[in-house]
N, C-alpha and C positions, 0 to 999 in steps of 0.2 A: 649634327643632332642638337635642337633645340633641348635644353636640360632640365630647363623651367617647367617644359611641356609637360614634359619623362614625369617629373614630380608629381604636377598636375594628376597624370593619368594614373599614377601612383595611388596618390590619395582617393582618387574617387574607387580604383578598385580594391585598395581596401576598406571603403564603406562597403561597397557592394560584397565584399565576404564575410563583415560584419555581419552584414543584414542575414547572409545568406548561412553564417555560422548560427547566429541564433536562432533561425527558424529552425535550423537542424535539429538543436537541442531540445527547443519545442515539440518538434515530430517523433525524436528519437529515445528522449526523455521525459518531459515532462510530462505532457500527453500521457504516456504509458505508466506514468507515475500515476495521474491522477484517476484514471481509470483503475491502478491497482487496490489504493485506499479504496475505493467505492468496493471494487471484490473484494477487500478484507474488509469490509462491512459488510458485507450481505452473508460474507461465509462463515462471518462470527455470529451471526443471526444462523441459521442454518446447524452450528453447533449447538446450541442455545437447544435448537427441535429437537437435534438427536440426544443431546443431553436430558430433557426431559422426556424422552419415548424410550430410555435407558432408566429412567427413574422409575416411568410404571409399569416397566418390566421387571424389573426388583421387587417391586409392590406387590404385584402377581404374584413372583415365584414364592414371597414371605407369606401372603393370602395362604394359599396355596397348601403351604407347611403348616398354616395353624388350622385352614379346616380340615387336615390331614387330621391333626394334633387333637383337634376338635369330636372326628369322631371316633378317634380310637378313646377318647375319654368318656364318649357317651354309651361308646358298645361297655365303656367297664362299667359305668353305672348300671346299665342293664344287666350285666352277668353277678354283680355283687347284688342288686336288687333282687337278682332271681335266687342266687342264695341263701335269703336271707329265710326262707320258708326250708332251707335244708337244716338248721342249726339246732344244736338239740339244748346246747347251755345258754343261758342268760345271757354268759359273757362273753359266749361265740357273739351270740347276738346284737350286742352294744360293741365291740369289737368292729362288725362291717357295717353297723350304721356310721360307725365314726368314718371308716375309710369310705360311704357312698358318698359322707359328706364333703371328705376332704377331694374326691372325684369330681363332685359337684360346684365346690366352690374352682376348682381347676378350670371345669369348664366352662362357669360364670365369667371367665377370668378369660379364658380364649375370648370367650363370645364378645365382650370388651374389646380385646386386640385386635378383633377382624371389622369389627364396628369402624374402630380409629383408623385402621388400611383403607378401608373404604371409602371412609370420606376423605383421606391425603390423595387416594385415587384419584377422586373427584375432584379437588384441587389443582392436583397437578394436568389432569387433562383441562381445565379452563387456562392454565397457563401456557400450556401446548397449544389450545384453541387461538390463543390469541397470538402467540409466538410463531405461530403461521399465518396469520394473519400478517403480523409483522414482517416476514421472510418474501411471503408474494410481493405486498407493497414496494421492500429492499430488492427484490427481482426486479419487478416495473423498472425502476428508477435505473438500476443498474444497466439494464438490457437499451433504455432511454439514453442515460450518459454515454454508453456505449457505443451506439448509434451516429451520436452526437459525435461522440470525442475519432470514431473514425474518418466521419464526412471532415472533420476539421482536419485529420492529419491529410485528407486527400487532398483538400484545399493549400495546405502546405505544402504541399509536392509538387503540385502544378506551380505556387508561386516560386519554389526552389528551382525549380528549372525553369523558369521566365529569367530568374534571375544570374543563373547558371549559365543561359546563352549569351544573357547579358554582359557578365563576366569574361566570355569565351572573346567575344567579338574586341572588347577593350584589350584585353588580354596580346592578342594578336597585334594590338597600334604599338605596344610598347617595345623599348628597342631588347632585342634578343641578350644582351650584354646583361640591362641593368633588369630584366623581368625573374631569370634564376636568383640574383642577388637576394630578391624582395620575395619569391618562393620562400628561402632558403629562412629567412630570418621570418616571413610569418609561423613555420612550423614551430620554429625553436625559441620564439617570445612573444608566445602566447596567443597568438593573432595579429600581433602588434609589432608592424614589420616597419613603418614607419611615422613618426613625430614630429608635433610642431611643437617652435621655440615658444616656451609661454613664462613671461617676466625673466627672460633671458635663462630658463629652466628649462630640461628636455620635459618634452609634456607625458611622456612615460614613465621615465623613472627617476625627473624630478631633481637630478642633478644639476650643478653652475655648469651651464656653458661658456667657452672661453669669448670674447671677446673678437680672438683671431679666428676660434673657428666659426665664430656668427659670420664674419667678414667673407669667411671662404665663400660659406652656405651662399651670401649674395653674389658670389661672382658665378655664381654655375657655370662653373668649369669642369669639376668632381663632386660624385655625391660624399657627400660630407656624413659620418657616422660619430654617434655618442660616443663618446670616451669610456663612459660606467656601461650600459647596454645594446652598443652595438649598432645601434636602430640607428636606420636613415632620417637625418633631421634637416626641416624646410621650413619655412618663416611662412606662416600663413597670411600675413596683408602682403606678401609679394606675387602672390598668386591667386587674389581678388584686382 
């Protein structure tokens, strides 16, 4: 067994599960991430509508209550008005002028409040008008991104598995002994199942390597692991 090889083939197929790790994340997360943000933009728009079509439905129901309010004040004006010719004293008299009047300023006073509903009505449906306007636009764009963001996870599938066969075929050259080894330790650090020596440092995690085990590393004879992290370490100008 060439060991030099072994490494070689090593390194290059952990580029290729690099590559093939991040596209995952890409497909599996981000992507989904980013297409999330855009539905939590459109659906906050979308609340926004129903928020204001819950406003001038309140409008309504308050409308509603003061032209109730409105003509039960005007049927009193009329019954105290028609009264006012049944009255035999002076001060019966002066008596339900005072109370038509105090009816009539009442209902002066509705007539004002239904005035001011009115036109908040009319306010809030132009902010509703436009706030659907705003929601179709955040639809388009959404429905667009959407489109968008799945053709590209498709695109990433296809390359996942170019890369994936790719992986399979390398996978297969490497010797049976040392491909479990390098399984084993990409699960459990991080992706990072193998390191090169950089200023006599593991390029992982950066620890002094000894002297003697630099020395091994060039005899390939055994693969050689980090002392602090475990990782397979190999001298990268020995294998250019």
């Amino acid at each position: 067994m060439d060991l030099k090889e072994e490494i070689r083939k090593l390194v290059e197929l952990q580029e290729l599960d690099y590559k093939i790790s991040s596209l995952k994340i890409k497909k599996e997360k981000e992507k989904p991430q980013e297409l999330e943000v855009l539905k939590g933009k459109f659906e906050e728009e979308k609340q926004k509508v129903y928020s204001f079509e819950e406003k001038i439905k309140q409008l309504q129901v308050k409308r509603k209550e003061k032209e109730l309010d409105l003509s039960s004040k005007e049927e009193s004006v009329r019954k105290a008005q028609a009264q006012l010719y049944q009255l035999k004293t002076n001060k019966e008299y002066q008596a339900k002028l005072t109370e038509i009047q105090a009816l009539k300023a009442d209902v002066s006073v509705l007539e004002d409040e239904i005035i001011k509903i009115l036109d908040e009505i009319e306010e809030v449906e132009k902010d509703l008008n436009r706030e659907r306007e705003i929601v179709a636009q955040e639809e388009n764009k959404f429905k667009e991104k959407e489109a968008q963001i799945n053709q590209e996870v498709k695109s990433l599938e296809i390359e996942i598995k170019g890369l994936g066969d790719k992986r399979r075929i390398l996978a297969e050259k490497i010797d049976k002994k040392i491909l479990p080894i390098y399984e084993r330790l990409l699960s459990t650090r991080g992706g990072i199942a193998i390191a090169p020596i950089v200023a006599e440092n593991c390029g992982a995690c950066h620890i002094k390597v000894t002297a003697q085990k630099i020395n091994e590393i060039k005899m390939y004879k055994d693969l050689v692991f980090c002392e602090n992290c475990v990782r397979i370490l190999y001298i990268k100008e020995d294998l250019e």
